[in-house]
PDB file of N, CA, C and O in Angstrom:
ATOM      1  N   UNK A   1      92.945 -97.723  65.944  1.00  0.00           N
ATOM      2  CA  UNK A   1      93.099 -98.172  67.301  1.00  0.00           C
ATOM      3  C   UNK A   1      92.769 -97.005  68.237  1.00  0.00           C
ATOM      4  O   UNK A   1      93.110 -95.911  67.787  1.00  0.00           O
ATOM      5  N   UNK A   2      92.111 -96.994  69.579  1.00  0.00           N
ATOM      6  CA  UNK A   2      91.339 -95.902  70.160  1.00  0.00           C
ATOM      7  C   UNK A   2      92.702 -96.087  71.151  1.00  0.00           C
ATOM      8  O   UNK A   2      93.339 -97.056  71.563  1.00  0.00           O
ATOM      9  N   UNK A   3      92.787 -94.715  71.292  1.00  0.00           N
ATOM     10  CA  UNK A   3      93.610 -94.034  72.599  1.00  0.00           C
ATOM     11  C   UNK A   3      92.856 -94.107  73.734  1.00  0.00           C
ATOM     12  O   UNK A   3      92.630 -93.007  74.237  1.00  0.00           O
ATOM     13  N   UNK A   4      92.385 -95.072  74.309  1.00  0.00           N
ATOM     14  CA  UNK A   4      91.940 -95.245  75.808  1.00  0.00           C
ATOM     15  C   UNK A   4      92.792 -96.384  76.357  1.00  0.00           C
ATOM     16  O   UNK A   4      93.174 -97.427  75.826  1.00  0.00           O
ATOM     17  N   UNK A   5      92.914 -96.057  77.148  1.00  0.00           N
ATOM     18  CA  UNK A   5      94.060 -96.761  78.491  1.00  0.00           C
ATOM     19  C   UNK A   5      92.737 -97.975  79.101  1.00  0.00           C
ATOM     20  O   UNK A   5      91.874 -97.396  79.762  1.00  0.00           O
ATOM     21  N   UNK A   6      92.572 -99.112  78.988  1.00  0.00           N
ATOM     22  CA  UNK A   6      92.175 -99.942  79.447  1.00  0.00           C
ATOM     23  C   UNK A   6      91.492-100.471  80.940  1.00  0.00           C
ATOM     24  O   UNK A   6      90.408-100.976  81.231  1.00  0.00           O
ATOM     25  N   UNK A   7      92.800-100.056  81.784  1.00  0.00           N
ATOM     26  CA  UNK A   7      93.075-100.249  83.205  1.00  0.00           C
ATOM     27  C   UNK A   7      92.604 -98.957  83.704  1.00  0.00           C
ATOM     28  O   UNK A   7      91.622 -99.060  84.439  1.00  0.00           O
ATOM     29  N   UNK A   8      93.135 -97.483  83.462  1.00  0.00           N
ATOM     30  CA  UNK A   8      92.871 -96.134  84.083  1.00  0.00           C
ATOM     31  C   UNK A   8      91.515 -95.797  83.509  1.00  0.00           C
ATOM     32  O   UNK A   8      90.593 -95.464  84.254  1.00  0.00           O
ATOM     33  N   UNK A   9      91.381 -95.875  82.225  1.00  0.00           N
ATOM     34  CA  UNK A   9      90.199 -95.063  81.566  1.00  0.00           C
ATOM     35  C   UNK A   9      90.864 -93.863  81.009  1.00  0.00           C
ATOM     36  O   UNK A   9      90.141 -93.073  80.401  1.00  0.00           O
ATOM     37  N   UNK A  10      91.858 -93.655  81.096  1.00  0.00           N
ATOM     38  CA  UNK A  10      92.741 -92.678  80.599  1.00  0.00           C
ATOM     39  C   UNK A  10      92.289 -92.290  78.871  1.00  0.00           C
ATOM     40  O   UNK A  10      92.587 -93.219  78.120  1.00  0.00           O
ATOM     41  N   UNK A  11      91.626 -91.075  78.158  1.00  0.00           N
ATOM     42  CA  UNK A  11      91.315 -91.034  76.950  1.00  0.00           C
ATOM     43  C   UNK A  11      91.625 -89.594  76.867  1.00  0.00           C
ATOM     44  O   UNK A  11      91.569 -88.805  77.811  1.00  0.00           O
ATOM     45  N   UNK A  12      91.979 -89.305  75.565  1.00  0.00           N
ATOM     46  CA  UNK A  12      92.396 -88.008  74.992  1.00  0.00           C
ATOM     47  C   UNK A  12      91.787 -86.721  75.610  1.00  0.00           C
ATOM     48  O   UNK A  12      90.622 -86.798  75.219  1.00  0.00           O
ATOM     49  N   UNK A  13      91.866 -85.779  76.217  1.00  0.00           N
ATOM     50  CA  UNK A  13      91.056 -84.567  76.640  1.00  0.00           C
ATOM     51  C   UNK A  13      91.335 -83.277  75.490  1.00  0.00           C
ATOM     52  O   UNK A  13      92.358 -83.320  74.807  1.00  0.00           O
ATOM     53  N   UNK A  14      90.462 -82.267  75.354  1.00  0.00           N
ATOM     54  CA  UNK A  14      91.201 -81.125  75.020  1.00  0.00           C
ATOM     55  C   UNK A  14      91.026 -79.886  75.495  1.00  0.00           C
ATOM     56  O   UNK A  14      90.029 -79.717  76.197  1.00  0.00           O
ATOM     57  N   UNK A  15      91.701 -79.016  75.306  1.00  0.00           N
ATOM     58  CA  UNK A  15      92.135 -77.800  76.138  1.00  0.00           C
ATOM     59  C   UNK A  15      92.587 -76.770  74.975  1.00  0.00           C
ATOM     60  O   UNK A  15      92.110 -77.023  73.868  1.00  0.00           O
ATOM     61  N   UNK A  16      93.557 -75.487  75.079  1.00  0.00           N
ATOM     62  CA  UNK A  16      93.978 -75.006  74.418  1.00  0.00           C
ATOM     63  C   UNK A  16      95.800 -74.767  74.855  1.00  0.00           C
ATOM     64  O   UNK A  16      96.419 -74.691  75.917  1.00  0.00           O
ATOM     65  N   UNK A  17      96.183 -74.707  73.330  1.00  0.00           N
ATOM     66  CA  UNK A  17      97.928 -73.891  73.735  1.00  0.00           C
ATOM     67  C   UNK A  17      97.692 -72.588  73.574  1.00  0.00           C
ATOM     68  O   UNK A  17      97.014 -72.023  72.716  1.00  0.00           O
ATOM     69  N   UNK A  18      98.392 -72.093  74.592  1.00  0.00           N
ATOM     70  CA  UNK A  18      98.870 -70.432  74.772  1.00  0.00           C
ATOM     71  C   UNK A  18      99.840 -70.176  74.437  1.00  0.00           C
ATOM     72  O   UNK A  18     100.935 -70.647  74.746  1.00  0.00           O
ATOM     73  N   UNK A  19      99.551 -69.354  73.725  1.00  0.00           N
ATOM     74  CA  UNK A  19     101.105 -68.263  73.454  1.00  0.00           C
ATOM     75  C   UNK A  19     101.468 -67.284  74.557  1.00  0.00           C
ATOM     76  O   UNK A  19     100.842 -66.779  75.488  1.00  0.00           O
ATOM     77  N   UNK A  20     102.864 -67.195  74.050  1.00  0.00           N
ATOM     78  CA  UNK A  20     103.191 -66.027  75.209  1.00  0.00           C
ATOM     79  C   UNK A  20     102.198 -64.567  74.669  1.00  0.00           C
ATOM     80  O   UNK A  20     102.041 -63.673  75.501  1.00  0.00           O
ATOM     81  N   UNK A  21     101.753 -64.454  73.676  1.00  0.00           N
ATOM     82  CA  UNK A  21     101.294 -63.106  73.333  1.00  0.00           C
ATOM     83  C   UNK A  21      99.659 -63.732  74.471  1.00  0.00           C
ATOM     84  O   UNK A  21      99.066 -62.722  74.849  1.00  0.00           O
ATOM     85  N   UNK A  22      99.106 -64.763  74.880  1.00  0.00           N
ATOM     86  CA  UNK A  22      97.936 -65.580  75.028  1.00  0.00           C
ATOM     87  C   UNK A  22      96.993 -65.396  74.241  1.00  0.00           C
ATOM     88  O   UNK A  22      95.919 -64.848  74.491  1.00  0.00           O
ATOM     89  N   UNK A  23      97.506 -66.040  72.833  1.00  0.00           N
ATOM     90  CA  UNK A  23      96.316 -66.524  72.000  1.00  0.00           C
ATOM     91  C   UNK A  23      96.104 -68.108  71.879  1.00  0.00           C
ATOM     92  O   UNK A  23      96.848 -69.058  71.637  1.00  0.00           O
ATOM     93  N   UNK A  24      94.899 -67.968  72.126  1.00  0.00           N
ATOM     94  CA  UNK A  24      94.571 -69.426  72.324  1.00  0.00           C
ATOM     95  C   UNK A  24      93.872 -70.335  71.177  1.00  0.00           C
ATOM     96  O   UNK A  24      92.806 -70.035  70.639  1.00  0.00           O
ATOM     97  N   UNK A  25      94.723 -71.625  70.852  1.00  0.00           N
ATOM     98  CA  UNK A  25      93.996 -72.348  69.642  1.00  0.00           C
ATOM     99  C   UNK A  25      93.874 -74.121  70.387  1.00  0.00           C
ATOM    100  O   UNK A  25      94.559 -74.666  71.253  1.00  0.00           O
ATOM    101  N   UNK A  26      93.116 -74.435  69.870  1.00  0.00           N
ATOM    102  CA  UNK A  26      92.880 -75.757  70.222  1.00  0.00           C
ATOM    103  C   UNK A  26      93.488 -76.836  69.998  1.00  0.00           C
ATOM    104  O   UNK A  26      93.944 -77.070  68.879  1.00  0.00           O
ATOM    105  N   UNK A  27      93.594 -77.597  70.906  1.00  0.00           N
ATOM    106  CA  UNK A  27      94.522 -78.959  71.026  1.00  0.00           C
ATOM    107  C   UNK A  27      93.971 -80.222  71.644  1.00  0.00           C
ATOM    108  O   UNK A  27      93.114 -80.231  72.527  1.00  0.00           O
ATOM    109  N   UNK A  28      94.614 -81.437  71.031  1.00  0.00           N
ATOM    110  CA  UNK A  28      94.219 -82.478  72.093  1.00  0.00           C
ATOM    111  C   UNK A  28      95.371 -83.153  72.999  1.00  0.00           C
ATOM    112  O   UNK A  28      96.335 -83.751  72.522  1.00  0.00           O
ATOM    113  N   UNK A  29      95.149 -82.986  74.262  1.00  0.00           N
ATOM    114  CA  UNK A  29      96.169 -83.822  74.965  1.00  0.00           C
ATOM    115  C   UNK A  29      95.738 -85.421  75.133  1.00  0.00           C
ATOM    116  O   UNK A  29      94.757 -85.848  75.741  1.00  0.00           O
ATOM    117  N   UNK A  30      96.771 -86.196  74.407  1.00  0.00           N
ATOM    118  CA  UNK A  30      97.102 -87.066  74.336  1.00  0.00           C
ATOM    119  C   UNK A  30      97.283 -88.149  75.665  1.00  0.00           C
ATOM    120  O   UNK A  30      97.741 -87.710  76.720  1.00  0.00           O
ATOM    121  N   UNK A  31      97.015 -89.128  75.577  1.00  0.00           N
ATOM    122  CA  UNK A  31      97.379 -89.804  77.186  1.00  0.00           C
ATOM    123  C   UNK A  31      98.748 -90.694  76.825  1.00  0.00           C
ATOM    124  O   UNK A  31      98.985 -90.872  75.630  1.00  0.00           O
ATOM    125  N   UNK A  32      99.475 -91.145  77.624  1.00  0.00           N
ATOM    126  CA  UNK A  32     100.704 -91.341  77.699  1.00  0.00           C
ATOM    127  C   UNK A  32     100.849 -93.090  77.289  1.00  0.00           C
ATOM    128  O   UNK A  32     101.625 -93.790  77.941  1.00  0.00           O
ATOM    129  N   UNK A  33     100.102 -93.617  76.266  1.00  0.00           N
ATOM    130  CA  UNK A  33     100.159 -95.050  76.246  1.00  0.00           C
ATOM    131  C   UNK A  33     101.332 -95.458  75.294  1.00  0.00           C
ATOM    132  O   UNK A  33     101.747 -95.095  74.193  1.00  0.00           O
ATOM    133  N   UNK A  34     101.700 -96.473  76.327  1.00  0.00           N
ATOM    134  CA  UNK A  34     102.431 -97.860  75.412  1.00  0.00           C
ATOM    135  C   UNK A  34     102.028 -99.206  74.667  1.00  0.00           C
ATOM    136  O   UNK A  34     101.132 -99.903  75.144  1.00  0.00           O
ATOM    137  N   UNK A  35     102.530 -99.489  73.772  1.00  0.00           N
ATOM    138  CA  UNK A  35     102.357-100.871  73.476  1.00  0.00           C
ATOM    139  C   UNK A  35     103.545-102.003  74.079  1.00  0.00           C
ATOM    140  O   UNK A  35     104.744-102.092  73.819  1.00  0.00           O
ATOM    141  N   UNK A  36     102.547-102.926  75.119  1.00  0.00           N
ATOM    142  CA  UNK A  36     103.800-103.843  75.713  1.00  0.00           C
ATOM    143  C   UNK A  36     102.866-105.053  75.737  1.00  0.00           C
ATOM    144  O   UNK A  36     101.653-105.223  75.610  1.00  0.00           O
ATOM    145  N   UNK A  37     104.242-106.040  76.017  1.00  0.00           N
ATOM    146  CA  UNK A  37     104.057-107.700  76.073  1.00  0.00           C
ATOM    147  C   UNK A  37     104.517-107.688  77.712  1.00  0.00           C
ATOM    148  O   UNK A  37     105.578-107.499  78.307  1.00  0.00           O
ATOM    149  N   UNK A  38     102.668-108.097  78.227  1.00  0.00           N
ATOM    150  CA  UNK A  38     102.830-108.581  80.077  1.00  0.00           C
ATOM    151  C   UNK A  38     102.506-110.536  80.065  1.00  0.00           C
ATOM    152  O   UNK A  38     101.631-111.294  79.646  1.00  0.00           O
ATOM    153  N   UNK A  39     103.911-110.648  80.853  1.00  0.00           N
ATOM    154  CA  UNK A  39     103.790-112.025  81.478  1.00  0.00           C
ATOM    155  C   UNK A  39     102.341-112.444  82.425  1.00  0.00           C
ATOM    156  O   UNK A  39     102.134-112.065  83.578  1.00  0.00           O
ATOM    157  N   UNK A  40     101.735-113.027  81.874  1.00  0.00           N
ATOM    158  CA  UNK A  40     100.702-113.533  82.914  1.00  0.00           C
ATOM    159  C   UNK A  40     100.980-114.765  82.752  1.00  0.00           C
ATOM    160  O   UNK A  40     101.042-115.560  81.814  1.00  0.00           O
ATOM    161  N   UNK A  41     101.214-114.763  84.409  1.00  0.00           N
ATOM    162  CA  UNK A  41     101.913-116.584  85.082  1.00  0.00           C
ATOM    163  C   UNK A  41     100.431-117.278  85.402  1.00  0.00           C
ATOM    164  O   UNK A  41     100.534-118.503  85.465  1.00  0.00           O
ATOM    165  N   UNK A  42      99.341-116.881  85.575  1.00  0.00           N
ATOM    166  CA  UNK A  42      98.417-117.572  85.766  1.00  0.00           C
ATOM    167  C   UNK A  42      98.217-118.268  84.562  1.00  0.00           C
ATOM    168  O   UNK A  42      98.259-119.498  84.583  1.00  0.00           O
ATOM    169  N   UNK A  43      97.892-117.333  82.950  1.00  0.00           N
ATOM    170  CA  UNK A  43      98.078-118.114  81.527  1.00  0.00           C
ATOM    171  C   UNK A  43      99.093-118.928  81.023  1.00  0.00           C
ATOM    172  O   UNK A  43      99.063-119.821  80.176  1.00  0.00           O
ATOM    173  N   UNK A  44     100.034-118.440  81.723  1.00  0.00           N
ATOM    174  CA  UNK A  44     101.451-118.952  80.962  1.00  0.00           C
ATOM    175  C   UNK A  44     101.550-118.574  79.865  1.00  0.00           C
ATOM    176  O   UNK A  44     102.067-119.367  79.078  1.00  0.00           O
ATOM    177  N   UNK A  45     101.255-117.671  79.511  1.00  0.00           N
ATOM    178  CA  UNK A  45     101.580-116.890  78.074  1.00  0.00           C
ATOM    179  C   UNK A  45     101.977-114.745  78.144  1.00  0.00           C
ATOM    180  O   UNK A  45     101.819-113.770  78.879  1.00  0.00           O
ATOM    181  N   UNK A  46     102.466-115.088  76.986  1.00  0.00           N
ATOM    182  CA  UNK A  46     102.155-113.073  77.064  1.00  0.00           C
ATOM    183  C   UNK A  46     100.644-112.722  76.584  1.00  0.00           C
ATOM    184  O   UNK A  46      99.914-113.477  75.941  1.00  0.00           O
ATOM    185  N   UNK A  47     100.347-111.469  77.017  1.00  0.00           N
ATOM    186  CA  UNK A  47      99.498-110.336  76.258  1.00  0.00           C
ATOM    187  C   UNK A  47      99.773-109.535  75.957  1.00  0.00           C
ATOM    188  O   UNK A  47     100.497-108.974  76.780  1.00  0.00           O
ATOM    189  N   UNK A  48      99.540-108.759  74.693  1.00  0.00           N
ATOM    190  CA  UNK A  48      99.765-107.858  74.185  1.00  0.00           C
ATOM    191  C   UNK A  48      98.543-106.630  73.919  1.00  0.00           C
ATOM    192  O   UNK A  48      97.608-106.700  73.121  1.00  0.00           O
ATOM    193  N   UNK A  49      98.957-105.222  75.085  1.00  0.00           N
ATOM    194  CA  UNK A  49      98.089-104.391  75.065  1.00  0.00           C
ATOM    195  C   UNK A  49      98.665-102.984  75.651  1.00  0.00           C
ATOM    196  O   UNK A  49      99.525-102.973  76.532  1.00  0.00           O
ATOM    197  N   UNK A  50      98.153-101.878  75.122  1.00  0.00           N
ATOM    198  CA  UNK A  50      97.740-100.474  75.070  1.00  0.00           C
ATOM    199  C   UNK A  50      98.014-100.333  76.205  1.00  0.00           C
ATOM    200  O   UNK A  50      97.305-101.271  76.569  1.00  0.00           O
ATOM    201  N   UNK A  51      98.661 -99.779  77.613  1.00  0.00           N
ATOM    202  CA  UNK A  51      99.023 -99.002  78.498  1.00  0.00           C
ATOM    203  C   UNK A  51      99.196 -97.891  78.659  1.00  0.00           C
ATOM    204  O   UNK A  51     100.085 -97.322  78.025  1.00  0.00           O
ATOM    205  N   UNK A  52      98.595 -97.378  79.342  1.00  0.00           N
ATOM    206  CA  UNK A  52      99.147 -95.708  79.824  1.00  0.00           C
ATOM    207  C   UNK A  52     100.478 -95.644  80.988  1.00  0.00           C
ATOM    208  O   UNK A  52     100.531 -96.824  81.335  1.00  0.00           O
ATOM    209  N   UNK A  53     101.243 -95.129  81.535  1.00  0.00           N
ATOM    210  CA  UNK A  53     102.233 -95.051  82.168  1.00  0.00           C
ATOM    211  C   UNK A  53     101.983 -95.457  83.470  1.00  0.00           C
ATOM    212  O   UNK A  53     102.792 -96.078  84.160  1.00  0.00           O
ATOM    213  N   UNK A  54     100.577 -95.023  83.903  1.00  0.00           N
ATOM    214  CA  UNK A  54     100.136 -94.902  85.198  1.00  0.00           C
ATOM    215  C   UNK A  54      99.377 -96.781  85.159  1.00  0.00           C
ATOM    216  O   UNK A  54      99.231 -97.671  85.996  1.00  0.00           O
ATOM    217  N   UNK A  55      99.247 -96.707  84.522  1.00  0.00           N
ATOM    218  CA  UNK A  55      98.401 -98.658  84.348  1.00  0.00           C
ATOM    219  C   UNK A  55     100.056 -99.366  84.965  1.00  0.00           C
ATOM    220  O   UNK A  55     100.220-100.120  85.924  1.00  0.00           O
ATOM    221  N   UNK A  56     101.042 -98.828  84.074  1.00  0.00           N
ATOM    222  CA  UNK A  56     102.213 -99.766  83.923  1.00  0.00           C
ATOM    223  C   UNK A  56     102.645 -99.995  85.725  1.00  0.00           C
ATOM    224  O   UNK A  56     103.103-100.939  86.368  1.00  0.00           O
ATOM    225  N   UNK A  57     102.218 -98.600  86.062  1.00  0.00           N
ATOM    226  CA  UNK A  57     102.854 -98.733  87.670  1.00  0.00           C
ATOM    227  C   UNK A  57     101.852 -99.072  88.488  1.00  0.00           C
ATOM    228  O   UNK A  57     102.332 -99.565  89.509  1.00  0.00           O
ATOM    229  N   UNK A  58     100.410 -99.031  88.524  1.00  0.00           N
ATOM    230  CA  UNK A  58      99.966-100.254  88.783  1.00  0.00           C
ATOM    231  C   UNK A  58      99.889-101.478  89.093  1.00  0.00           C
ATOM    232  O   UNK A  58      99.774-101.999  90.202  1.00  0.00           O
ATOM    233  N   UNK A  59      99.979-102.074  87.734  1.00  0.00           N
ATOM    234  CA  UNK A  59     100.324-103.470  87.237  1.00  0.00           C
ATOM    235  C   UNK A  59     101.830-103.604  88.408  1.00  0.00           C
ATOM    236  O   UNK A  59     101.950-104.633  89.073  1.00  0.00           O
ATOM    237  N   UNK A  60     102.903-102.438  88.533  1.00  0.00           N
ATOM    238  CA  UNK A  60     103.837-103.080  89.609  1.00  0.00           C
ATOM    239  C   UNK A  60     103.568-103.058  90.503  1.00  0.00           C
ATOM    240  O   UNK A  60     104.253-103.700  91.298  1.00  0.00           O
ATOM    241  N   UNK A  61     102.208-102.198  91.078  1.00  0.00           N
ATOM    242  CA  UNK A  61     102.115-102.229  92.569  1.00  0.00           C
ATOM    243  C   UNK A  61     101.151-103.557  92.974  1.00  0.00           C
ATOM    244  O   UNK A  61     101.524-104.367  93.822  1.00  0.00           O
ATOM    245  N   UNK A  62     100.233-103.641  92.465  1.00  0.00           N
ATOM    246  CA  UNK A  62      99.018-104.630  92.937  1.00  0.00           C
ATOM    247  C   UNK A  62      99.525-106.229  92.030  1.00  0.00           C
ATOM    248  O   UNK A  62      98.876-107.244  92.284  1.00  0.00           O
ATOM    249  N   UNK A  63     100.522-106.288  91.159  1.00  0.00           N
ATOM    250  CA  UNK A  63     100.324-107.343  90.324  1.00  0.00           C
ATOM    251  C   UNK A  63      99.553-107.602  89.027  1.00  0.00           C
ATOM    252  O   UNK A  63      98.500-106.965  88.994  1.00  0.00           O
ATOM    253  N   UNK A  64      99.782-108.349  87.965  1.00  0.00           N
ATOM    254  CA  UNK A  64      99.086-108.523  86.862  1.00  0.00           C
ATOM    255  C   UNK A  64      97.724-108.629  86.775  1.00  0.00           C
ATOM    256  O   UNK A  64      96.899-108.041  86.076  1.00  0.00           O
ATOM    257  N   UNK A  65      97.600-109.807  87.923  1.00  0.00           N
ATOM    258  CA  UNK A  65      96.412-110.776  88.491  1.00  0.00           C
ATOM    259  C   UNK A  65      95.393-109.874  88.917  1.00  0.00           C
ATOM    260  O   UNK A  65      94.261-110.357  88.910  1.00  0.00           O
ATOM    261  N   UNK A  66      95.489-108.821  89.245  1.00  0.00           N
ATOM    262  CA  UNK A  66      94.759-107.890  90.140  1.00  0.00           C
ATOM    263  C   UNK A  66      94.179-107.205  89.394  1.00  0.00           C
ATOM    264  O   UNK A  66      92.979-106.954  89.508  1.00  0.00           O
ATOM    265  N   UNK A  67      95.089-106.675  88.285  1.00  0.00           N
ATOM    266  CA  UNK A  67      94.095-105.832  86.634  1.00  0.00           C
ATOM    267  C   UNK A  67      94.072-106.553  85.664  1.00  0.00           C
ATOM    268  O   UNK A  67      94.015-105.995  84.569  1.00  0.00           O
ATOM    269  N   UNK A  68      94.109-108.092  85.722  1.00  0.00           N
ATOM    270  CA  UNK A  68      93.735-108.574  84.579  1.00  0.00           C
ATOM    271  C   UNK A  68      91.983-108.638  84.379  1.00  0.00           C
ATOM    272  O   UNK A  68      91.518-108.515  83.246  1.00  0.00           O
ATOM    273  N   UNK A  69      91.171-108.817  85.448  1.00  0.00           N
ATOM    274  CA  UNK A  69      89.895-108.643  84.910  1.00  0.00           C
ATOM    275  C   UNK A  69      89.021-107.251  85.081  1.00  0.00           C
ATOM    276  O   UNK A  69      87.802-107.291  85.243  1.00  0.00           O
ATOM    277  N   UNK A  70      89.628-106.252  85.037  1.00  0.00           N
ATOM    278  CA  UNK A  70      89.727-104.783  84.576  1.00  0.00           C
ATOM    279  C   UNK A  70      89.658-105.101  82.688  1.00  0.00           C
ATOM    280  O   UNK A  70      88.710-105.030  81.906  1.00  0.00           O
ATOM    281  N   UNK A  71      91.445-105.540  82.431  1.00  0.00           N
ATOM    282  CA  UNK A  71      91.282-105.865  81.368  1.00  0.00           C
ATOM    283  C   UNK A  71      90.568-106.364  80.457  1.00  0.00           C
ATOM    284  O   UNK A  71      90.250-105.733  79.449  1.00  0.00           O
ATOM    285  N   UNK A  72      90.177-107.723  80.725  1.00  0.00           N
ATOM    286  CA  UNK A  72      88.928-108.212  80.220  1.00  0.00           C
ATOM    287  C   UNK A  72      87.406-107.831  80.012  1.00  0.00           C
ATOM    288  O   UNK A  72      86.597-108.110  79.127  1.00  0.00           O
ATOM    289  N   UNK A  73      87.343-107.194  81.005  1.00  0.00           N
ATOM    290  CA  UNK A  73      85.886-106.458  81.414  1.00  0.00           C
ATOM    291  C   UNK A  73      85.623-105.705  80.192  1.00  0.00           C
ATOM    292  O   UNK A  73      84.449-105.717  79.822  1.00  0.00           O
ATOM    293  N   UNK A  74      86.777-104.806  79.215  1.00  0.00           N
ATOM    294  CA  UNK A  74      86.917-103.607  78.621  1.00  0.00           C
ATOM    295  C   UNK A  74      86.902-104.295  77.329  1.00  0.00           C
ATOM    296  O   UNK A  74      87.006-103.651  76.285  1.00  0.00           O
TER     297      UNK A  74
END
């Protein structure tokens, strides 16, 4: 299953961790997704999909309806 956020485009980046001495080795930062069940009242059913944190607050600001064909598009 691919770590991309649907709604944001949100996908893994990488960078490095530092030590306090600053030696640097490579890492991937991760994006912040969930797996959740969203009510869509237009379907009358749930969906079940991949979120990042920032999609989730979204989805509360504009409504389901508003990123559901974001969703689809992807």
């Amino acid at each position: 299953m691919s770590k991309v956020c649907p709604i944001t485009g949100k996908r893994p980046i990488s960078g490095h961790t530092v030590s306090h001495a600053n030696n640097k080795t490579k890492r991937r930062f991760e994006p912040n997704l969930h797996e959740k069940r969203i009510w869509v009242a237009s379907e009358n059913r749930f969906i079940r999909i991949r979120l990042s944190a920032k999609a989730l607050r979204t989805i509360d600001k504009v409504g389901v309806d508003a990123v559901l064909p974001l969703i689809r598009k992807k």
